[in-house]
N, C-alpha and C positions, 0 to 999 in steps of 0.2 A: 837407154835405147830399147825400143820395144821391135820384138821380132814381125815381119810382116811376109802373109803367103798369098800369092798374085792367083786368083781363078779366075776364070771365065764373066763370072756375074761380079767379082771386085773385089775387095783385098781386104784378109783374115787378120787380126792382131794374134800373137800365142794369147793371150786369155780368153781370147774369144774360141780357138779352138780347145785348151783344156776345159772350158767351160759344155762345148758339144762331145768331149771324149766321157765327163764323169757323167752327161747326163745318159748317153749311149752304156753306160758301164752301168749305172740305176736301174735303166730297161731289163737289160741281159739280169742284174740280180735279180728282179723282182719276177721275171719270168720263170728261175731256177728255182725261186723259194713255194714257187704255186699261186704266188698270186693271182693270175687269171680269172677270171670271174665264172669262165665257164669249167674250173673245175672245183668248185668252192663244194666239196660235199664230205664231207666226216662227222665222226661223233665224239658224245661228249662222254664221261666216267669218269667217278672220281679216282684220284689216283691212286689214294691208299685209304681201306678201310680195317677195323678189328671188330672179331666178334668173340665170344665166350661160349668154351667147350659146352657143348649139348643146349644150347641157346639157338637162336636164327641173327640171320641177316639179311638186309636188304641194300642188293646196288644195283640203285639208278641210273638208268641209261636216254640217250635221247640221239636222234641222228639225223641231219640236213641235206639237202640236195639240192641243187638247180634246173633239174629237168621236171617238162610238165608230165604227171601220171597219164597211163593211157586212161581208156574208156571205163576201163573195167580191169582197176588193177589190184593186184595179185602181193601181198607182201609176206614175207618170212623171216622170221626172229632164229638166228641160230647163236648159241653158246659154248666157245672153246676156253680151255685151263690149260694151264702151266706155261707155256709159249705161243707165240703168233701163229707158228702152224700147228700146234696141241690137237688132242683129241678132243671132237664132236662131244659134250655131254648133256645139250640139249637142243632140238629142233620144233617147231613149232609147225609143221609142214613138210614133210610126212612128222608125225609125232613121232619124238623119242628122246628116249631119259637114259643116259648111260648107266651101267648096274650098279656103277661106285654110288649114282646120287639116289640111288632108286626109293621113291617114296618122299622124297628131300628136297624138290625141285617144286618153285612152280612159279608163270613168270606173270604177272600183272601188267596186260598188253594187251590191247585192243588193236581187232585189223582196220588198217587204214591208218594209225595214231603215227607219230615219231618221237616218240616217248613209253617208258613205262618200268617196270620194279623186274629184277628177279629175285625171287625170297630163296635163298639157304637154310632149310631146317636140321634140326637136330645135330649142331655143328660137331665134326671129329676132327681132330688134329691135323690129320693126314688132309683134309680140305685146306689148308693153307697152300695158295698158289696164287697165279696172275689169273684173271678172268677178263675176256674178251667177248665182248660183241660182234655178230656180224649179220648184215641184211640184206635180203633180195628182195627187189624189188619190179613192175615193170611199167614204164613208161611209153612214152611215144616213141624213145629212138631205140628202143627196144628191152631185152633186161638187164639191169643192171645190177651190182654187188659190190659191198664192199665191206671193212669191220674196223673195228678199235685199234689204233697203232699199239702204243702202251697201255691199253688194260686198265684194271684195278688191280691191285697186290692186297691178296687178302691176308691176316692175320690174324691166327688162334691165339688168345690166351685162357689158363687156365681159370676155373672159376674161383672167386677169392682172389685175385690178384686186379682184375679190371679196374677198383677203385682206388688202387694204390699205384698206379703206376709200374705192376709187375714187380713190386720192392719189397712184398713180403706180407705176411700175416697182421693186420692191423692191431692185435692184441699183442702180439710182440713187439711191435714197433711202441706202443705208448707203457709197457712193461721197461723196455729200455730207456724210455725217456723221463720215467718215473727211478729209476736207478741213477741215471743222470745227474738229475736233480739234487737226492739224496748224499751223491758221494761230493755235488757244490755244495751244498751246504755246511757239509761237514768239516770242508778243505777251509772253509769259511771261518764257524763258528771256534770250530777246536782253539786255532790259535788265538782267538779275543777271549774266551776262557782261559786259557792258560794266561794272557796280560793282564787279566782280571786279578787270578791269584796272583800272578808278581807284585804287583803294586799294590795288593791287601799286603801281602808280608811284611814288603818294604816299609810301609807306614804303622806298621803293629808296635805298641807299644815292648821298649827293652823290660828284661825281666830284671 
């Protein structure tokens, strides 16, 4: 027996109306998740990169929008560390280099682009942190701003460890694996030499 609901314009089966609740319930998610077209605007970064003490690094950055630029627009590359609301440690508009990166900074970007590099020189430990983007810019409906949710997470390791996966000194590693070897073959041979002599004994002529 199928449920039936009497309106005005004529009568609902229940599948017919679960079928208008999930698609009404689709709507309402896709509206909470962003999907909207007219807010379609973030950036990209990757999410985790590693570089090596007193070496450089470079994270790529790129970032999208749906609004048309004004006439004559105006954009601004700014970069925070450690958390979403971290401190400023570079701006590209007014210039300025926080004192920790001093000399250490520099960002490959052109005005007007939505893309571009910022290079990390002469990496120190204490640079290991989240790194965030964030852009002004102005269009027609006026200016707008926005920056990276999550970041990149950067990571120092020390030099001599990069090719190994942070596991230790490569010459120790194949010193032990050469010890290794040495103590199978021995667990090996020993006891086939010792069955060697038994069975020379055993067969020796009696006196």
């Amino acid at each position: 027996m199928a449920l039936l609901v009497s309106l005005p314009g004529g009568t609902l089966t229940m599948a017919q109306i679960l079928l208008l609740l999930l698609s009404a319930a689709c709507l309402q998610t896709g509206n909470s998740m962003g999907f909207n077209i007219e807010n379609d605007y973030g950036f990209n970064q990757p999410a985790n990169l590693s570089g090596v003490q007193g070496g450089s690094i470079e994270i790529p950055f790129s970032f999208y929008f749906p609004w048309e630029l004004a006439k004559d627009p105006e954009m601004s590359i700014a970069w925070r560390w450690k958390h979403f609301h971290g401190e400023f440690i570079y701006n590209s508009t007014p210039p300025f280099i926080h004192e920790h990166f001093k000399d250490r900074l520099i960002l490959n970007w052109t005005q007007g682009q939505t893309s571009g590099v910022l290079r990390i020189l002469t990496l120190k430990e204490t640079d290991q942190a989240t790194y965030f983007c964030k852009v002004w810019l102005s269009t027609r409906e006026g200016l707008m701003s926005w920056q990276s949710i999550s970041g990149t997470q950067l990571t120092i390791v020390h030099a001599g460890l990069e090719d190994t996966g942070g596991q230790g000194n490569p010459s120790l590693l194949n010193l032990g694996a050469m010890v290794a070897m040495v103590v199978v073959k021995a667990v090996v041979i020993i006891p086939l030499y010792g069955l060697m002599i038994f069975l020379w004994w055993r067969q020796r002529p009696a006196d």
